[in-house]
C-alpha positions as CSV (number, residue, x, y, z in Angstrom):
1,X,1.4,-4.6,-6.2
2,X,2.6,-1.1,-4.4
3,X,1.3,2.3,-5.7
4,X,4.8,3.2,-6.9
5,X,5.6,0.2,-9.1
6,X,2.5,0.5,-10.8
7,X,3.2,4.1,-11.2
8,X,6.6,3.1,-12.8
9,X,4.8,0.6,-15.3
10,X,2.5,3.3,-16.5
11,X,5.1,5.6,-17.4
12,X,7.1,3.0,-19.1
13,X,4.1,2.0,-20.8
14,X,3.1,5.4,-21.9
15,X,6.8,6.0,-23.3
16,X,6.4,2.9,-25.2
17,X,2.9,4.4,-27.2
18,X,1.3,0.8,-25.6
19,X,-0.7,2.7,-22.5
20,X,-4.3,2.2,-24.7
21,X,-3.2,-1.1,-25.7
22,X,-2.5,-2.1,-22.3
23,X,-5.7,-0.6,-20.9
24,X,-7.9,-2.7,-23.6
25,X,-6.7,-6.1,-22.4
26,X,-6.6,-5.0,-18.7
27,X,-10.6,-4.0,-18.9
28,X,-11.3,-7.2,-21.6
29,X,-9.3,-9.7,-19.6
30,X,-12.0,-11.1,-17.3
31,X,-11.5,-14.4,-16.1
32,X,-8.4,-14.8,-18.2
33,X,-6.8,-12.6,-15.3
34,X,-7.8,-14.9,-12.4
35,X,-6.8,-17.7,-14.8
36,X,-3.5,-16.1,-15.1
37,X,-3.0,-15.5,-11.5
38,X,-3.6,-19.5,-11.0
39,X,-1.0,-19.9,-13.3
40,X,1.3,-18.0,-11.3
41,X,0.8,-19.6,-8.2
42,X,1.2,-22.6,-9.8
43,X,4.4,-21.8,-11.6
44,X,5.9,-19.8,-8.5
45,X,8.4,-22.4,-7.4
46,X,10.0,-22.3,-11.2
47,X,10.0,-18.3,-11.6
48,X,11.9,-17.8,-8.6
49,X,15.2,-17.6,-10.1
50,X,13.8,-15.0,-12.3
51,X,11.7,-12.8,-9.4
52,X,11.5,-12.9,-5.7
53,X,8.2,-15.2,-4.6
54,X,6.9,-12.6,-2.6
55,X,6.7,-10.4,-6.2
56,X,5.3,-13.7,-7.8
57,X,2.6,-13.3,-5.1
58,X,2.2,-9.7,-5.1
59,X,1.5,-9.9,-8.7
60,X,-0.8,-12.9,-8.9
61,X,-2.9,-11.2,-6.0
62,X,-3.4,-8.2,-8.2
63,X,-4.7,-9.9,-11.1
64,X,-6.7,-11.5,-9.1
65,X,-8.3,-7.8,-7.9
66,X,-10.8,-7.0,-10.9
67,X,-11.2,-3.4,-9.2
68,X,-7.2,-3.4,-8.9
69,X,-7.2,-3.6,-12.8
70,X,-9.6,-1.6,-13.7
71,X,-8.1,1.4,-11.7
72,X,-4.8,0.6,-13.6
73,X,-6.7,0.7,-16.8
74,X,-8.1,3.9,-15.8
75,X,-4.7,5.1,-14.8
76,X,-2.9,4.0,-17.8
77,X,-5.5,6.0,-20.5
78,X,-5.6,9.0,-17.8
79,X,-3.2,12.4,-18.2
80,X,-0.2,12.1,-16.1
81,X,-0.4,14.5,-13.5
82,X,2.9,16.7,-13.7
């Protein structure tokens, strides 16, 4: 997924109070993350009247990145730079 949407979901999840809850399952997930991504592939043809398939992709890609998640772990229980 691109620097900037990330970006986006970490302040959304900050305003919501859920940035350490977020962070928790991101850094437990494990192979439940690759097992996820699976699911999205697999599932793609159904969720594109709800997202793009190129978002579909880009997002089961990332969970498929365990260094990916673990930097937006790190990011979400981080300070947000000004």
């Amino acid at each position: 997924m691109d620097k900037n949407r990330l970006d986006s979901l970490a302040r959304h999840l900050r305003a919501w109070g859920l940035n350490g809850l977020a962070a928790a399952l991101l850094e437990s997930a494990g192979p439940a993350a690759f097992l996820g991504a699976q699911a999205l592939y697999f599932a793609s043809p159904a969720l594109t009247p709800f997202a793009p398939d190129d978002e579909v992709t880009a997002l089961a890609r990332w969970l498929e990145d365990p260094l990916a998640l673990q930097n937006f772990a790190h990011q979400l229980v981080e300070e947000p730079s000004p």
